[in-house]
C-alpha positions in Angstrom: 120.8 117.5 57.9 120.6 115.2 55.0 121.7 111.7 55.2 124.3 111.1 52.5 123.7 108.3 49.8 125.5 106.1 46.9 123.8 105.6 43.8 123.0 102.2 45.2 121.3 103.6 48.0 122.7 105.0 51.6 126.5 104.9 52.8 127.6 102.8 55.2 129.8 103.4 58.1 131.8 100.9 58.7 132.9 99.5 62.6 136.7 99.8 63.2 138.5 97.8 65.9 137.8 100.8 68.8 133.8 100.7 67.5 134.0 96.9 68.4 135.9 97.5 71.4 133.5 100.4 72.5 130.8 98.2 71.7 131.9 94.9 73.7 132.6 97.5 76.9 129.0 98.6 77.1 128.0 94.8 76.4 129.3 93.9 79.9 128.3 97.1 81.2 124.7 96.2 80.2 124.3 100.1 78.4 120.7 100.2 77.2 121.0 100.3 73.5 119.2 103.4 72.9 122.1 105.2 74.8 124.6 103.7 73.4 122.6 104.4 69.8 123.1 108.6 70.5 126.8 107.7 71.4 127.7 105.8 68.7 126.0 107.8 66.5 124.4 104.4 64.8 120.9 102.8 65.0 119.8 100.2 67.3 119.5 98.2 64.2 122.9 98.2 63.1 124.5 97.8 67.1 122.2 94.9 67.4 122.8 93.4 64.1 126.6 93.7 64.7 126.6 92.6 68.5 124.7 89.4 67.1 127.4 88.5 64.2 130.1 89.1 67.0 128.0 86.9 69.3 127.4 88.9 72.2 124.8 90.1 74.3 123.4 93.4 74.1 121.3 95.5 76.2 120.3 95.8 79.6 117.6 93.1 79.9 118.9 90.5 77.2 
């Protein structure tokens, strides 16, 4: 399946409030981020990038 792009490059899905909720569950829950990756359907990139502008932990060995 192809990813789907802008003319300025690839789209972006943004987080709504139960993607932040979801992700601040499996932050206390210690979720290794690779499963939590598949479930979101997001990279490990973007969860930890977003985890860290929330400012909170992420992982199960932070």
């Amino acid at each position: 399946m192809a990813k789907k792009t802008t003319k300025n490059g690839p789209a972006r899905k943004p987080y709504t409030a139960s993607d932040i909720k979801m992700l601040k569950a499996h932050s206390k829950a210690r979720t290794p981020v690779s499963k939590l990756s598949k479930m979101m359907k997001r990279t490990e990139g973007s969860l930890r990038q977003k985890a860290l502008s929330l400012g909170i932990g992420l992982g199960h060995q932070r």
